[in-house]
C-alpha positions, -999 to +999 in steps of 0.1 A: +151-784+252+143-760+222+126-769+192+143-766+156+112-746+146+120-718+176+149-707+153+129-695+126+114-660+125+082-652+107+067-619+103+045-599+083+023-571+068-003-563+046+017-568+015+043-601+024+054-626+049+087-626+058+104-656+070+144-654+082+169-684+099+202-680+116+216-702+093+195-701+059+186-675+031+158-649+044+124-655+024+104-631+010+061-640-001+040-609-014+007-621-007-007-609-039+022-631-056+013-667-043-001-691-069+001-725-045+000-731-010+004-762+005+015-783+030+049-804+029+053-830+052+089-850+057+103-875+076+127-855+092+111-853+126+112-850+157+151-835+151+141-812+123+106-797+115+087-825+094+056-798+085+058-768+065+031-745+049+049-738+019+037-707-003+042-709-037+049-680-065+064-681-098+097-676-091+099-681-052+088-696-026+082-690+009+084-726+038+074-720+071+076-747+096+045-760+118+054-745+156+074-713+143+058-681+162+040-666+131+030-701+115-008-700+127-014-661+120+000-670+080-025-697+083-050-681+096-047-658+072-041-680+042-074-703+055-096-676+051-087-681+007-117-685-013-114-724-020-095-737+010-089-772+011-092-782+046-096-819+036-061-818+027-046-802+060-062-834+076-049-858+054-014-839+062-019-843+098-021-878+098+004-883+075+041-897+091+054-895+056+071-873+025+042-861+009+026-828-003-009-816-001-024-786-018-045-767-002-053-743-026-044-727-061-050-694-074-074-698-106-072-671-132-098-659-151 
């Protein structure tokens, strides 16, 4: 039986992430433009996806569910940001419920 996470599509490039659903709005990250990313865990599961690495801008944001194809190259990528909390993406992983866990924010000079 599928998963609900096999319907989402994530790609990307040098510059964004892309993330598109049969049924929702496409998303759209520049990497340069992310100011949180976290983790969002949910309830929802096992009928709906119940983990999502969430990047965060100022005026968008870009949710990409745990199991997708594409999820572990974004977070890969995104692991590799000076100031990574893995701490946090344990705590999420033994989490079962809603919570949110920041795994790293963007510090201006």
């Amino acid at each position: 039986m599928p998963q609900p996470e096999e319907e989402f599509n994530v790609t990307f490039t040098d510059d964004s992430v892309v993330v598109s659903h049969p049924e929702r709005d496409t998303q759209v990250m520049r990497w340069d433009d992310i100011l949180v990313i976290k983790l969002v865990n949910t309830d929802d599961g096992p009928f709906a996806p119940d983990v999502w690495l969430t990047l965060v801008g100022e005026n968008q944001s870009c949710a990409i569910p745990q199991g997708a194809v594409g999820y572990d190259e974004v977070y890969d990528k995104v692991s590799k940001y000076p100031g990574f909390n893995f701490d946090n993406v344990i705590a999420s992983m033994s989490c079962v419920e809603n919570a949110e866990f920041i795994l790293w924010t963007r510090v201006n000079p």
